[in-house]
DONUKOL-777937 format. One record per residue: residue in three letters; chain; x, y, z of N, C-alpha, C in turn. Coordinates in nm, 2 decimals, always signed. Example, Ala and Ser with C-alpha at 12.3 -4.5 7.8 and 13.67 -1.06 7.14 Angstrom:
BEGIN
<r ALA, c A, n_u +1.32, n_v -0.57, n_w +0.78, ca_u +1.23, ca_v -0.45, ca_w +0.78, c_u +1.32, c_v -0.33, c_w +0.78>
<r SER, c A, n_u +1.28, n_v -0.22, n_w +0.71, ca_u +1.37, ca_v -0.11, ca_w +0.71, c_u +1.29, c_v +0.00, c_w +0.79>
//
This chain:
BEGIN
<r UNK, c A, n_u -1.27, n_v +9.35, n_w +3.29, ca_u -1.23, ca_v +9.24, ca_w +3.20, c_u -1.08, c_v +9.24, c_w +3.18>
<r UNK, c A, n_u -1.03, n_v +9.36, n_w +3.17, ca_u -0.87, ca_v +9.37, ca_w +3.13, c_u -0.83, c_v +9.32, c_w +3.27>
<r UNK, c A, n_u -0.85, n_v +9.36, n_w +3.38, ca_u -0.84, ca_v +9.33, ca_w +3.52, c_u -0.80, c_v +9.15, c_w +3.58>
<r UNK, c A, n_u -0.90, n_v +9.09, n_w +3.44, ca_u -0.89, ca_v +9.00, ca_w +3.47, c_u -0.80, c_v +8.87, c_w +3.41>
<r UNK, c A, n_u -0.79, n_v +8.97, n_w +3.29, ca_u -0.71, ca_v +8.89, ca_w +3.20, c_u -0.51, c_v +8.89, c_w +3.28>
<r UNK, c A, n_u -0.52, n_v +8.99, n_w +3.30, ca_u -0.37, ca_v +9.03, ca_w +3.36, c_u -0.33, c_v +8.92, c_w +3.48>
<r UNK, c A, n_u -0.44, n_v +8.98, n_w +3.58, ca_u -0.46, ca_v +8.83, ca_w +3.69, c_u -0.42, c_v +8.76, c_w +3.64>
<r UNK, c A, n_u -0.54, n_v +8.68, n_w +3.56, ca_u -0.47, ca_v +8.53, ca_w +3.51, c_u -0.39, c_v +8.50, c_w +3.45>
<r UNK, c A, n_u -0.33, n_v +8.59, n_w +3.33, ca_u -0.15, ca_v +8.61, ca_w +3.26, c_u -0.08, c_v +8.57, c_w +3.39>
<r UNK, c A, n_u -0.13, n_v +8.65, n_w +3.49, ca_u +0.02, ca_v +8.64, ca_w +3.56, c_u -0.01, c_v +8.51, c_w +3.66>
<r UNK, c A, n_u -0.12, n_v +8.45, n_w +3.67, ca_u -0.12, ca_v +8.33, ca_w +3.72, c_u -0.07, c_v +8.19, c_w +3.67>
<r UNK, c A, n_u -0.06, n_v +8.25, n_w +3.52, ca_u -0.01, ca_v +8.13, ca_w +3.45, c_u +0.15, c_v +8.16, c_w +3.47>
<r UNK, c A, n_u +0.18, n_v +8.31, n_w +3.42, ca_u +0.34, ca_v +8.30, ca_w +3.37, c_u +0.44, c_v +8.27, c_w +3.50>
<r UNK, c A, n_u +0.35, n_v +8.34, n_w +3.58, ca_u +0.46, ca_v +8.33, ca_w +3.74, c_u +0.51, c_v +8.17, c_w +3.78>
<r UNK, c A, n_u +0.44, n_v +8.12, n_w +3.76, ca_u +0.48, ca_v +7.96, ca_w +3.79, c_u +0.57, c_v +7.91, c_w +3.71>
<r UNK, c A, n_u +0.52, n_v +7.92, n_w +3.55, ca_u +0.60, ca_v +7.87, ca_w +3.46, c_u +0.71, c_v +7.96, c_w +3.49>
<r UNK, c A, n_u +0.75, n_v +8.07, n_w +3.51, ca_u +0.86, ca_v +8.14, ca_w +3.52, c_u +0.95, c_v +8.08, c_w +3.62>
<r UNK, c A, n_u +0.87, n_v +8.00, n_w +3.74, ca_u +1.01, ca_v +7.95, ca_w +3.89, c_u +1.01, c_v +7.80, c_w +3.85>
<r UNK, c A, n_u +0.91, n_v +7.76, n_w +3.75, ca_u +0.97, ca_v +7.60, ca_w +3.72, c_u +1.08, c_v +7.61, c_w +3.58>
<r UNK, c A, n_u +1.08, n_v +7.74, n_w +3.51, ca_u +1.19, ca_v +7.76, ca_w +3.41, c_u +1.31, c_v +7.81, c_w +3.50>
<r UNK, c A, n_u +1.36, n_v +7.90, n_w +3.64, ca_u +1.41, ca_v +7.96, ca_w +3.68, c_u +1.46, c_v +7.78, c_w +3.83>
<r UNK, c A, n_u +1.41, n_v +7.74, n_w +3.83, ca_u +1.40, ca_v +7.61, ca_w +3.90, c_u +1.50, c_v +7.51, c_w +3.84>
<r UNK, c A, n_u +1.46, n_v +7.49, n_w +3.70, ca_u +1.53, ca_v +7.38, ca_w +3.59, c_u +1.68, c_v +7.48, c_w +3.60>
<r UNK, c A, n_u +1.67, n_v +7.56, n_w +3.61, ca_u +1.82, ca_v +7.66, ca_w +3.55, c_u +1.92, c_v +7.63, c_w +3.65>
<r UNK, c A, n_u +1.85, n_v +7.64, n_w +3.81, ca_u +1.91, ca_v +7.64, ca_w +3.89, c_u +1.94, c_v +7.49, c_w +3.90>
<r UNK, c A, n_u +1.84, n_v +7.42, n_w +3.87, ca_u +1.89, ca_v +7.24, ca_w +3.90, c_u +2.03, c_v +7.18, c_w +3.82>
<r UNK, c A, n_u +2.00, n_v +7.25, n_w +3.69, ca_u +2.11, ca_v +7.23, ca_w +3.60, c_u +2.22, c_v +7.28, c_w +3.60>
<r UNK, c A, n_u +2.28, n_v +7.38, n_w +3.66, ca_u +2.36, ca_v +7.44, ca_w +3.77, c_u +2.39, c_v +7.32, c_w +3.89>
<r UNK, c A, n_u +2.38, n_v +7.27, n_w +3.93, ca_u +2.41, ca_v +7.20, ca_w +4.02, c_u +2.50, c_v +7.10, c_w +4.01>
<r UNK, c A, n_u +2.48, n_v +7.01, n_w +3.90, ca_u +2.59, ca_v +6.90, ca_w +3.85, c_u +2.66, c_v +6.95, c_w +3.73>
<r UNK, c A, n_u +2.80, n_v +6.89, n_w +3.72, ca_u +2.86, ca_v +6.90, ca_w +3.59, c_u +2.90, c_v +6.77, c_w +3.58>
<r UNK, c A, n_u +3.00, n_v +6.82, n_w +3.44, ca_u +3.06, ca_v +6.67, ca_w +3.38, c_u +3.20, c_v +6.72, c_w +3.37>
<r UNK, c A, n_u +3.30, n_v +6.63, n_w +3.41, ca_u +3.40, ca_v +6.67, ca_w +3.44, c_u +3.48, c_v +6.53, c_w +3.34>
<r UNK, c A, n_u +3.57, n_v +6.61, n_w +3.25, ca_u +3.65, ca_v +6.49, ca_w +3.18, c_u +3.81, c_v +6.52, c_w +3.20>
<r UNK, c A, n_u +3.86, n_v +6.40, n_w +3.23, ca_u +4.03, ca_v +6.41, ca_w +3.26, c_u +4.07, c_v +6.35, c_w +3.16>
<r UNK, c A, n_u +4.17, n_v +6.35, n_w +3.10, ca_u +4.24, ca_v +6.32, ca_w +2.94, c_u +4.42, c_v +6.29, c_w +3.02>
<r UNK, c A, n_u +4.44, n_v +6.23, n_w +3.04, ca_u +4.60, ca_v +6.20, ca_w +3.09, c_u +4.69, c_v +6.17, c_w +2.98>
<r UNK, c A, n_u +4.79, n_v +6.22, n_w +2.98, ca_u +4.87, ca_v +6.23, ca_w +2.85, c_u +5.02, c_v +6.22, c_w +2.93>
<r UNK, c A, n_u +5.08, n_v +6.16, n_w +2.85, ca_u +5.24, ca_v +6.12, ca_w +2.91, c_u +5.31, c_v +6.19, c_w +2.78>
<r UNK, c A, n_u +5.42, n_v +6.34, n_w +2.87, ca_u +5.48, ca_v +6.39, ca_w +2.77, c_u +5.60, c_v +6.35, c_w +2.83>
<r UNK, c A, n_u +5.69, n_v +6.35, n_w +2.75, ca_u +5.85, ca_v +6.27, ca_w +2.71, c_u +5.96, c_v +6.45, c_w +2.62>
<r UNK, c A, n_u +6.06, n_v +6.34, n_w +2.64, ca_u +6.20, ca_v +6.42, ca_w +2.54, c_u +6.24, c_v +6.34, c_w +2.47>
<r UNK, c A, n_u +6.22, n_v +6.22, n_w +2.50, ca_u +6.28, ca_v +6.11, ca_w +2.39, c_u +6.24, c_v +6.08, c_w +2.27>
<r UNK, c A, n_u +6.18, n_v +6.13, n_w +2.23, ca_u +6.13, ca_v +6.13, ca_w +2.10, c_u +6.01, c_v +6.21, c_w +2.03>
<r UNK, c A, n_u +5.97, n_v +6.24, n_w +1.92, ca_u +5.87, ca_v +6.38, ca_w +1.85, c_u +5.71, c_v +6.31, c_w +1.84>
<r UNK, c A, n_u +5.67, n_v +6.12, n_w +1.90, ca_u +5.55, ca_v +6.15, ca_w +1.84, c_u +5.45, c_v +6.23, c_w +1.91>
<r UNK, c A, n_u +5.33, n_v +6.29, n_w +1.86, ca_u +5.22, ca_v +6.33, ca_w +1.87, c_u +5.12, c_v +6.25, c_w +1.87>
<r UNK, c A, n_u +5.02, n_v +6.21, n_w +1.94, ca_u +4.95, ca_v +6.13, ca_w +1.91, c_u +4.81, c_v +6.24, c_w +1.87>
<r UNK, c A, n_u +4.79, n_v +6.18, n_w +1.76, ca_u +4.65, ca_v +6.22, ca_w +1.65, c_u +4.57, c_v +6.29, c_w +1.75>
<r UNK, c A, n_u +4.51, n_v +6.22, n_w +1.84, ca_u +4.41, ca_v +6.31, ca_w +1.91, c_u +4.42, c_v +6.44, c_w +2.00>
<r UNK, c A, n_u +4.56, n_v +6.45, n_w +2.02, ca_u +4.63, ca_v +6.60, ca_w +2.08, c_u +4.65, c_v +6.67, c_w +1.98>
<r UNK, c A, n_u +4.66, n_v +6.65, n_w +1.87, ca_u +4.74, ca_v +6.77, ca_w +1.76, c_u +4.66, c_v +6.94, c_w +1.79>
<r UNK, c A, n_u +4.52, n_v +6.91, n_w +1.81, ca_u +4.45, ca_v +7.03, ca_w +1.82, c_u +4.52, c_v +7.11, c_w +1.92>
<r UNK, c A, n_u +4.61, n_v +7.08, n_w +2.05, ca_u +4.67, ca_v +7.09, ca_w +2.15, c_u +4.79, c_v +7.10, c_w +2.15>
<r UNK, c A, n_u +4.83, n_v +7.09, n_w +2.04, ca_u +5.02, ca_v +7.06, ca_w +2.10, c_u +5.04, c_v +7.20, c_w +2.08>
<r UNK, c A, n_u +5.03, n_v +7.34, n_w +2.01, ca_u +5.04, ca_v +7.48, ca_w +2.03, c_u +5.05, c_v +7.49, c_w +2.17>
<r UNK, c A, n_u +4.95, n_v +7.46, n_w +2.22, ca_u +4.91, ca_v +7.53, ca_w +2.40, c_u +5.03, c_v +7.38, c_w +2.45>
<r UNK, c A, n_u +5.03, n_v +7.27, n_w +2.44, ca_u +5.09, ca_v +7.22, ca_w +2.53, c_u +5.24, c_v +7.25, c_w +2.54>
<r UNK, c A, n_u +5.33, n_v +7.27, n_w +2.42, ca_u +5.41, ca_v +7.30, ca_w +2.43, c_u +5.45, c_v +7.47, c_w +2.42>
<r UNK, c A, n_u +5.35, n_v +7.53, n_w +2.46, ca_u +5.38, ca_v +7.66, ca_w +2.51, c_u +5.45, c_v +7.66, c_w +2.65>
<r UNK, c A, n_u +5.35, n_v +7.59, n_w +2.71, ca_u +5.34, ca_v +7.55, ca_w +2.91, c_u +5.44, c_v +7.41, c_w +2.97>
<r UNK, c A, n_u +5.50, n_v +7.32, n_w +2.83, ca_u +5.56, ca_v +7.24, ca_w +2.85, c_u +5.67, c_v +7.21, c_w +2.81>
<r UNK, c A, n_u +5.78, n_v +7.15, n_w +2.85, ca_u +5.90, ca_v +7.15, ca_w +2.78, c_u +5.93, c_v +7.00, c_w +2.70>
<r UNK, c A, n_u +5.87, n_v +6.95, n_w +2.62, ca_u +5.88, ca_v +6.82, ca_w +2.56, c_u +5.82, c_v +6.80, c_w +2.47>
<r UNK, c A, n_u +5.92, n_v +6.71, n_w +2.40, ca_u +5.85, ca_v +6.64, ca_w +2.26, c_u +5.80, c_v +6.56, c_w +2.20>
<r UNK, c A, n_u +5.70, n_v +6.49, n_w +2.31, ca_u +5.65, ca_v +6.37, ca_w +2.22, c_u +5.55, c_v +6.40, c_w +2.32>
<r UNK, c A, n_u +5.37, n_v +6.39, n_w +2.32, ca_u +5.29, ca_v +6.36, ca_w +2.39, c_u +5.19, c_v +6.25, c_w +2.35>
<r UNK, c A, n_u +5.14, n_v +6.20, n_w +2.38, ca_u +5.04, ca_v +6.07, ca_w +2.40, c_u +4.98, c_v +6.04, c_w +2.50>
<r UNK, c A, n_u +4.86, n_v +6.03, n_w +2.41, ca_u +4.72, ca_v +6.04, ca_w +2.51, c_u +4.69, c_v +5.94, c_w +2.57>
<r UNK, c A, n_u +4.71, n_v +5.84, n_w +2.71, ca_u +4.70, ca_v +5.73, ca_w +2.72, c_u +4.58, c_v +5.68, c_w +2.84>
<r UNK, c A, n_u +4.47, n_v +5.80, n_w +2.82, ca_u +4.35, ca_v +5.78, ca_w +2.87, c_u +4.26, c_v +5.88, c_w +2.91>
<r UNK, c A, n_u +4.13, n_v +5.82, n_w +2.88, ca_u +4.03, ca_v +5.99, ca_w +2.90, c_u +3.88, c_v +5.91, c_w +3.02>
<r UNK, c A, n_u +3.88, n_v +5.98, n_w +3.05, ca_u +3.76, ca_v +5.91, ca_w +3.14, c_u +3.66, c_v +6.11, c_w +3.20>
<r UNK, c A, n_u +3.53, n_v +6.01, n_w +3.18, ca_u +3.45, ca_v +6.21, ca_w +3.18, c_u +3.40, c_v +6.12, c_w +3.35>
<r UNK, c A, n_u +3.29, n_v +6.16, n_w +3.45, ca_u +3.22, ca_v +6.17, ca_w +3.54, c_u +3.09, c_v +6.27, c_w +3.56>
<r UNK, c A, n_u +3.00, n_v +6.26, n_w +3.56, ca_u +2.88, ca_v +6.36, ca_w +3.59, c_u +2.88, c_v +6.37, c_w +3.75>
<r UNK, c A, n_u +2.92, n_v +6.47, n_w +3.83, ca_u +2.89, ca_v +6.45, ca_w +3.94, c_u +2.83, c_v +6.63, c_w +3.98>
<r UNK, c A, n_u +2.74, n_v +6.56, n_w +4.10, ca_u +2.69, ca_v +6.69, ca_w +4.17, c_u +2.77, c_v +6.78, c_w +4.26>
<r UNK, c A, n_u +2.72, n_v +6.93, n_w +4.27, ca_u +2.82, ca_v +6.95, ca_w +4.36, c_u +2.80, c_v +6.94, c_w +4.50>
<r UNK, c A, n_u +2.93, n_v +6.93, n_w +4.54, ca_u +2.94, ca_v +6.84, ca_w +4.70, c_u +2.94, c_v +6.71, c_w +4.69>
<r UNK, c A, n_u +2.92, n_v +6.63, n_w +4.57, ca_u +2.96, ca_v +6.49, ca_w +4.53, c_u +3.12, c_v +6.48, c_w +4.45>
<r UNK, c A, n_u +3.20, n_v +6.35, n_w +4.53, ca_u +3.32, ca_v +6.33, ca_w +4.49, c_u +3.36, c_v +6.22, c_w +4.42>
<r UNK, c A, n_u +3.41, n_v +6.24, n_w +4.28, ca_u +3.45, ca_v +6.11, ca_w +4.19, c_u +3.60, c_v +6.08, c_w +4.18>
<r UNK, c A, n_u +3.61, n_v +5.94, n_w +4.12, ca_u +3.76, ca_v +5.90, ca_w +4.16, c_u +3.78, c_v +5.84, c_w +3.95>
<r UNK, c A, n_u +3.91, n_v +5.89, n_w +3.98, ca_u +3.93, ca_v +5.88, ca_w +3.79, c_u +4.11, c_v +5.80, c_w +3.83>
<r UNK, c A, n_u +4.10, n_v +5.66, n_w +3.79, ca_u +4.22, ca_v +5.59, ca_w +3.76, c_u +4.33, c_v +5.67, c_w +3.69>
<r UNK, c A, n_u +4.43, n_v +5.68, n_w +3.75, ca_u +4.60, ca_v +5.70, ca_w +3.71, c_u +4.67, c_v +5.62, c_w +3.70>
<r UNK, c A, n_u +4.80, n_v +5.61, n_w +3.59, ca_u +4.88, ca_v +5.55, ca_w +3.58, c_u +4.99, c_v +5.50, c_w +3.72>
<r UNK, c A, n_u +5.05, n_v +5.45, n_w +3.71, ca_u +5.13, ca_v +5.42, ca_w +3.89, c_u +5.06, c_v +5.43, c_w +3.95>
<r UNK, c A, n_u +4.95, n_v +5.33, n_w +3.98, ca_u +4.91, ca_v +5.37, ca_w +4.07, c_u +4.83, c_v +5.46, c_w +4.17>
<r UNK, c A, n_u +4.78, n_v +5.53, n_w +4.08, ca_u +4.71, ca_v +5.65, ca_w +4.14, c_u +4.59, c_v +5.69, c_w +4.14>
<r UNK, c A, n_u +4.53, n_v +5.77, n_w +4.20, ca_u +4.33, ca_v +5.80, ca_w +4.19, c_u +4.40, c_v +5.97, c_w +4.18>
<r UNK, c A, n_u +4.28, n_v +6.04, n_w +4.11, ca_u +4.24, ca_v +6.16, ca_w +4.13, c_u +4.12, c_v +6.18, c_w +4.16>
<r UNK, c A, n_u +4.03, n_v +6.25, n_w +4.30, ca_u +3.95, ca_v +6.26, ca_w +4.33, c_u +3.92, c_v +6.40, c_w +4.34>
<r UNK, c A, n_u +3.81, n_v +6.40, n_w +4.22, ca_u +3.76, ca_v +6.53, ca_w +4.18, c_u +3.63, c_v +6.59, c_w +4.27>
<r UNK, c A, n_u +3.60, n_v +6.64, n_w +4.31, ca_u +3.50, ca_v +6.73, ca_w +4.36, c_u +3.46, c_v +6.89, c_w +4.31>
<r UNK, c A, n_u +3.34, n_v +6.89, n_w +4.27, ca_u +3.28, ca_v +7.04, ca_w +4.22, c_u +3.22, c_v +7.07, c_w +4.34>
<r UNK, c A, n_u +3.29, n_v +7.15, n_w +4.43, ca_u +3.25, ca_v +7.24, ca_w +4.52, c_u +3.16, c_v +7.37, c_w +4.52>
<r UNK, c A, n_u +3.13, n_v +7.47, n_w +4.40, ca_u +3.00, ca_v +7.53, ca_w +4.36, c_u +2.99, c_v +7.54, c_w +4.25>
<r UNK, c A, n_u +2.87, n_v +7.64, n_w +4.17, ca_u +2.88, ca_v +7.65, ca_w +4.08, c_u +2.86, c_v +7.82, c_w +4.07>
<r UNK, c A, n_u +2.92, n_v +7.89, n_w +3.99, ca_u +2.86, ca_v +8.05, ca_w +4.00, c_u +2.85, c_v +8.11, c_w +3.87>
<r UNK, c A, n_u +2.75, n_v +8.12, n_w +3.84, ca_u +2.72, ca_v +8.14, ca_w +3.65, c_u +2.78, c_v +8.06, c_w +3.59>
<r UNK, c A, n_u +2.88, n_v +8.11, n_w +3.53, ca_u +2.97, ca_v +8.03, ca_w +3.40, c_u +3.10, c_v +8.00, c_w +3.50>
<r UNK, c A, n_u +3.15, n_v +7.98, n_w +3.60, ca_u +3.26, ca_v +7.96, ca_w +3.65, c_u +3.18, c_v +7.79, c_w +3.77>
<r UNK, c A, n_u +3.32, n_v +7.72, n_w +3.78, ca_u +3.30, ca_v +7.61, ca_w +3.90, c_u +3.42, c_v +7.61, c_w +3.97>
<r UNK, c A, n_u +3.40, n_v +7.60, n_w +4.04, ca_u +3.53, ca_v +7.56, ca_w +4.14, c_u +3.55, c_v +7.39, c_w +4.24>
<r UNK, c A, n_u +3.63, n_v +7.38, n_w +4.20, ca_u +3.66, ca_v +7.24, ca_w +4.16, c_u +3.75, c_v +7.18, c_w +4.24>
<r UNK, c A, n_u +3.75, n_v +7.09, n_w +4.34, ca_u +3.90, ca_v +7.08, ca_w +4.42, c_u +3.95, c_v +6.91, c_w +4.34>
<r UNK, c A, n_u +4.07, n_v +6.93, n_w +4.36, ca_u +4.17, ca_v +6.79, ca_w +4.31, c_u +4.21, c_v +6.76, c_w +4.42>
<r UNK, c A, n_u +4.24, n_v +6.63, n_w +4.44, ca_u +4.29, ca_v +6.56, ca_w +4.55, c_u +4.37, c_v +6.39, c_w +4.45>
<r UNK, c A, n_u +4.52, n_v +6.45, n_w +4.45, ca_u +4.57, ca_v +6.31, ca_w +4.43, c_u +4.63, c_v +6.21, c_w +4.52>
<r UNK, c A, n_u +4.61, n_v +6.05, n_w +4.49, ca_u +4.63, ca_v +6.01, ca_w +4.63, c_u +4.72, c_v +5.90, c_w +4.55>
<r UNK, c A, n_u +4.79, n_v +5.83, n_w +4.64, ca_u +4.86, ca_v +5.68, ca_w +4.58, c_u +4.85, c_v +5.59, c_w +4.72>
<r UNK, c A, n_u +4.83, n_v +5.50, n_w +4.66, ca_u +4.74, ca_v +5.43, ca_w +4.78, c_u +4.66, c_v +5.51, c_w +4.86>
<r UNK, c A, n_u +4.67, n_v +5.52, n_w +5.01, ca_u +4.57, ca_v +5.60, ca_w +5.10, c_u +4.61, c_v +5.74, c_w +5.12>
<r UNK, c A, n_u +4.74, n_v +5.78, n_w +5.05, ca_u +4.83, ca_v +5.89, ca_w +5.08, c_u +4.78, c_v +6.02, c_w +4.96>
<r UNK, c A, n_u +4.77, n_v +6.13, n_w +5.03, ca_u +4.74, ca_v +6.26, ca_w +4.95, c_u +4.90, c_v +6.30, c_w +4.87>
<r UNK, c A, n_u +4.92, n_v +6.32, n_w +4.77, ca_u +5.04, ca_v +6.34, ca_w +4.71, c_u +5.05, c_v +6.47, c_w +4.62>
<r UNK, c A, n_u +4.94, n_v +6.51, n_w +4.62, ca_u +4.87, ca_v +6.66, ca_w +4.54, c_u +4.76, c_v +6.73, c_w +4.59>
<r UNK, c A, n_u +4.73, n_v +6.79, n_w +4.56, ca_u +4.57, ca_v +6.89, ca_w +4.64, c_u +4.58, c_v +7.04, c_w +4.60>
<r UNK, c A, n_u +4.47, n_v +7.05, n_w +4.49, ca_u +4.50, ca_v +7.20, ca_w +4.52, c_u +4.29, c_v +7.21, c_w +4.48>
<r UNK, c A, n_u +4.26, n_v +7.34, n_w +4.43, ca_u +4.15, ca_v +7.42, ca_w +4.40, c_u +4.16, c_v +7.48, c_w +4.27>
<r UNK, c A, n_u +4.09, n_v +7.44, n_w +4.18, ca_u +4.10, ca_v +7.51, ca_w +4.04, c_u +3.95, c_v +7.59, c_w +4.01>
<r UNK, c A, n_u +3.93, n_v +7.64, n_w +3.92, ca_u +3.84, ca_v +7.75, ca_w +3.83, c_u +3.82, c_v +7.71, c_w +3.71>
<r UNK, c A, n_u +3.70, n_v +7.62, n_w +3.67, ca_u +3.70, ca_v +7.56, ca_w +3.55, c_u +3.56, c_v +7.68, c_w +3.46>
<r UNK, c A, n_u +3.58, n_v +7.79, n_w +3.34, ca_u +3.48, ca_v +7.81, ca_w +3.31, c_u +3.39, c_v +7.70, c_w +3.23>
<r UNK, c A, n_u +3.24, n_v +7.71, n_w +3.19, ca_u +3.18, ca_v +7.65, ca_w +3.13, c_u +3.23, c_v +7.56, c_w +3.00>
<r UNK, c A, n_u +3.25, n_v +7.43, n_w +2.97, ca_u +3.29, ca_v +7.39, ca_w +2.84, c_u +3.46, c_v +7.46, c_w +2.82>
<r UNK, c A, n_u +3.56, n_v +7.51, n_w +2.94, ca_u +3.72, ca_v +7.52, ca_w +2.94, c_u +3.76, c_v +7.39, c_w +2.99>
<r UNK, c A, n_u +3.86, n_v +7.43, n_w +2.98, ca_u +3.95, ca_v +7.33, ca_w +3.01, c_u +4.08, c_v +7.37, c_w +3.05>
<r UNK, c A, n_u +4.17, n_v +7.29, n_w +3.14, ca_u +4.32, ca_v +7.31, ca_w +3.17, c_u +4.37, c_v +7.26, c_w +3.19>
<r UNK, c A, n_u +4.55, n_v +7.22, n_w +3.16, ca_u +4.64, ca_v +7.14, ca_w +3.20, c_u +4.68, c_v +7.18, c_w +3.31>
<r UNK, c A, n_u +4.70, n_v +7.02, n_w +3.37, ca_u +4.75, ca_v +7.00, ca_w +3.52, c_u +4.92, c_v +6.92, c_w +3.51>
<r UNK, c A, n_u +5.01, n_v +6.92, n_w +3.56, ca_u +5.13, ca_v +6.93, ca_w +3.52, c_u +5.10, c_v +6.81, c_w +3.67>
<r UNK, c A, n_u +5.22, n_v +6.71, n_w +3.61, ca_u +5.20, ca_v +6.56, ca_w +3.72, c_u +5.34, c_v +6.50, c_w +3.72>
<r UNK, c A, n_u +5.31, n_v +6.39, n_w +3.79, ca_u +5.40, ca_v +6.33, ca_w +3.85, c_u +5.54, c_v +6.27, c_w +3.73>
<r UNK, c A, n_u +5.64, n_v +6.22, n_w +3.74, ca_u +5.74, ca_v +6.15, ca_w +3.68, c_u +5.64, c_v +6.02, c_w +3.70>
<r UNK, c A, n_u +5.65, n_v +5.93, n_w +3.53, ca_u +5.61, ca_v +5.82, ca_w +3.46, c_u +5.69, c_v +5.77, c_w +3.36>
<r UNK, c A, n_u +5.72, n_v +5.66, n_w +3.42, ca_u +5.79, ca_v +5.58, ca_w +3.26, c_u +5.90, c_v +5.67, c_w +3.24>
<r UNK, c A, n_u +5.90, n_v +5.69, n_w +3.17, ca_u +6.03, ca_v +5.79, ca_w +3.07, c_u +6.01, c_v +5.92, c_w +3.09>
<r UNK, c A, n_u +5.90, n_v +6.02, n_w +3.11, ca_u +5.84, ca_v +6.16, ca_w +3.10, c_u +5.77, c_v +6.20, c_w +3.17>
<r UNK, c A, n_u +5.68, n_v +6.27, n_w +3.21, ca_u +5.58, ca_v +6.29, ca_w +3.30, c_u +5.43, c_v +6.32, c_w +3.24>
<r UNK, c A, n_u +5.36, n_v +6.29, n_w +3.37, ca_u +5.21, ca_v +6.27, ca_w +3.34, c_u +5.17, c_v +6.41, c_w +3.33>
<r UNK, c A, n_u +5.08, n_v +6.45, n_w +3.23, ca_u +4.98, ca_v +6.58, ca_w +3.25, c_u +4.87, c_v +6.56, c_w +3.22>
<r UNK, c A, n_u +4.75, n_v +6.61, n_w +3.31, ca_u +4.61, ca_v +6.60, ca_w +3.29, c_u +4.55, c_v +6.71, c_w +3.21>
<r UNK, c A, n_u +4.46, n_v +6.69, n_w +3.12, ca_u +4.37, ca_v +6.81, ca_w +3.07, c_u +4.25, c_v +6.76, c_w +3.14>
<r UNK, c A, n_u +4.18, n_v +6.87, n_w +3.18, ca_u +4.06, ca_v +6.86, ca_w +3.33, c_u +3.95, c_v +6.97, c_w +3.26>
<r UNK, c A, n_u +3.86, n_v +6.92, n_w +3.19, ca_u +3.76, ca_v +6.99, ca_w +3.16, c_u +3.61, c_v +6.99, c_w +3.19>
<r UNK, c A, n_u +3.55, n_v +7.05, n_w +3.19, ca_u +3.39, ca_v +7.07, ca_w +3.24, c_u +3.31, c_v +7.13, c_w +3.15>
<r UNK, c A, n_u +3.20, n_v +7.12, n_w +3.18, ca_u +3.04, ca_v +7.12, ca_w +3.10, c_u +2.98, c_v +7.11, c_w +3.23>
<r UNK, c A, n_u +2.90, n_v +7.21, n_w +3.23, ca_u +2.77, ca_v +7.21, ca_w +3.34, c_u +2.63, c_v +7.30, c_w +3.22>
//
């Protein structure tokens, strides 16, 4: 009787165990990737409200006084799938999540202006981090991205 109870325990939990172990791994596979473009300057001190949580770290890593947030756009994409997020002048950033490994993704950037690559590198985004990407001359100051993920 005990013989048989165990059997069937493990007939039930084994399955449920690779369709729980299954979902884990599916949801591993895509993330969500948000870009926040901010135009920092010298010409003047504003902050705009939705950076203040930020301006510690940005002006640790940056040399300027005025930042403003002048656009955020997220993307859900899989990996080995590649999304394209509007830039100021003219520009695309074409994001790709190339794996995933536990809590870490690795992530390639590709900036382009018109058909031309003008940036490219490979980053390390942990789960729910985030990082500034340091950009091109704009307007008066230069562009910098915050590039965050959730998987």
């Amino acid at each position: 009787m005990r013989y048989r109870f165990r059997c069937l325990l493990a007939l039930v939990v084994l399955p449920l165990s690779w369709f729980v172990t299954a979902d884990a791994l599916l949801a591993q596979e895509s993330c969500r990737i948000s870009v926040d473009t901010i135009l920092a300057a010298r010409n003047d001190t504003v902050v705009d409200p939705q950076l203040k949580q930020h301006i510690g770290e940005l002006q640790s890593m940056f040399n300027y006084t005025s930042y403003r947030l002048l656009s955020s756009e997220s993307l859900n994409l899989s990996v080995g799938q590649s999304g394209m997020v509007s830039l100021p002048g003219d520009r695309r950033l074409k994001i790709t999540p190339q794996s995933i490994h536990g809590s870490r993704a690795d992530i390639a950037l590709q900036m382009m202006k018109q058909k031309r690559t003008v940036f490219e590198t490979q980053v390390q985004l942990l789960n729910r981090g985030s990082l500034f990407v340091g950009g091109p001359t704009y307007q008066n100051g230069n562009l910098i991205f915050k590039i965050s993920s959730a998987y």
